[in-house]
FIPA-897916 format. One record per residue (C-alpha): z, x, y; residue in one letter. Coordinates in steps of 0.2 Angstrom, whole numbers, padded with zeros to 4 digits, always signed. Example, Ala and Ser with C-alpha at 12.3 -4.5 7.8 and 13.67 -1.06 7.14 Angstrom:
# FIPA-897916
+0039+0062-0022A+0036+0068-0005S
//
This chain:
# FIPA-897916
+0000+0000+0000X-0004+0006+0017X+0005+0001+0031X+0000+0005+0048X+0008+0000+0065X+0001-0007+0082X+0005-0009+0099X-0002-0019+0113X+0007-0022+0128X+0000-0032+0143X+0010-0036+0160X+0020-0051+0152X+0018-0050+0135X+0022-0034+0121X+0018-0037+0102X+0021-0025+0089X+0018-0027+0070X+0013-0019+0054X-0001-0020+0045X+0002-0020+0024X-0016-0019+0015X-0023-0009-0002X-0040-0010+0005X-0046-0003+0024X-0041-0017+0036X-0046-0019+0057X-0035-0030+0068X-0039-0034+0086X-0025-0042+0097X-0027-0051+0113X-0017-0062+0122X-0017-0072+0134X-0003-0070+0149X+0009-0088+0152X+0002-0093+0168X+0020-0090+0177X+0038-0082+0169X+0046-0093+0161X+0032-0106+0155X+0028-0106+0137X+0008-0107+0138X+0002-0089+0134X-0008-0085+0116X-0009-0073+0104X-0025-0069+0095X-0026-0058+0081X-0043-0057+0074X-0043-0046+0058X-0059-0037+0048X-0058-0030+0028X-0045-0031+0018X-0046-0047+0005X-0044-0066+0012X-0036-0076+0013X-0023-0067+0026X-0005-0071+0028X+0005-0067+0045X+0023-0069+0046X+0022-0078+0030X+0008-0090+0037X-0008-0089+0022X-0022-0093+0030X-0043-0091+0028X-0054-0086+0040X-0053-0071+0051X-0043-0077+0065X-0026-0081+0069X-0020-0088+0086X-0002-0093+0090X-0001-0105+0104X+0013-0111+0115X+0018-0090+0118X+0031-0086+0132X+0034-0067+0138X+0045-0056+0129X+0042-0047+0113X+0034-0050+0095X+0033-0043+0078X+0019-0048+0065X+0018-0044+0047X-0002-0044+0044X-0006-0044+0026X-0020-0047+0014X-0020-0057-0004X-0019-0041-0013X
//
């Protein structure tokens, strides 16, 4: 198992995770800021490439190659990325 670490840190929002996979696996973050402090209406999006669907993060399976969490205030978050194998 490989695991590698990211970091993506934007002027409200700062996400850290790992990445748990037995085959080469790509993940691109974005987000999208909360539109004042405070308000919970930021995003996150992790797209993610390789690696063997479905994907689960933060114990969330899922197909496809995107994930978005919605509803996203400021502060800090962790995500487990991991494929089926």
């Amino acid at each position: 198992m490989k695991t590698r670490t990211f970091l993506l840190a934007s002027s409200l929002t700062v996400l850290t995770g790992s990445l748990f996979a037995q085959q080469p696996m790509s993940i691109h973050v974005s987000t999208i800021n909360p539109t004042c402090n405070g308000y919970a209406d930021g995003a996150i999006v992790v797209n993610i490439s390789g690696g063997t669907s479905p994907y689960r993060i933060d114990g969330v399976q899922f197909t496809g190659d995107t994930y978005v969490m919605t509803d996203v205030s400021a502060g800090n978050y962790e995500l487990a990325v991991s494929d089926v194998n």
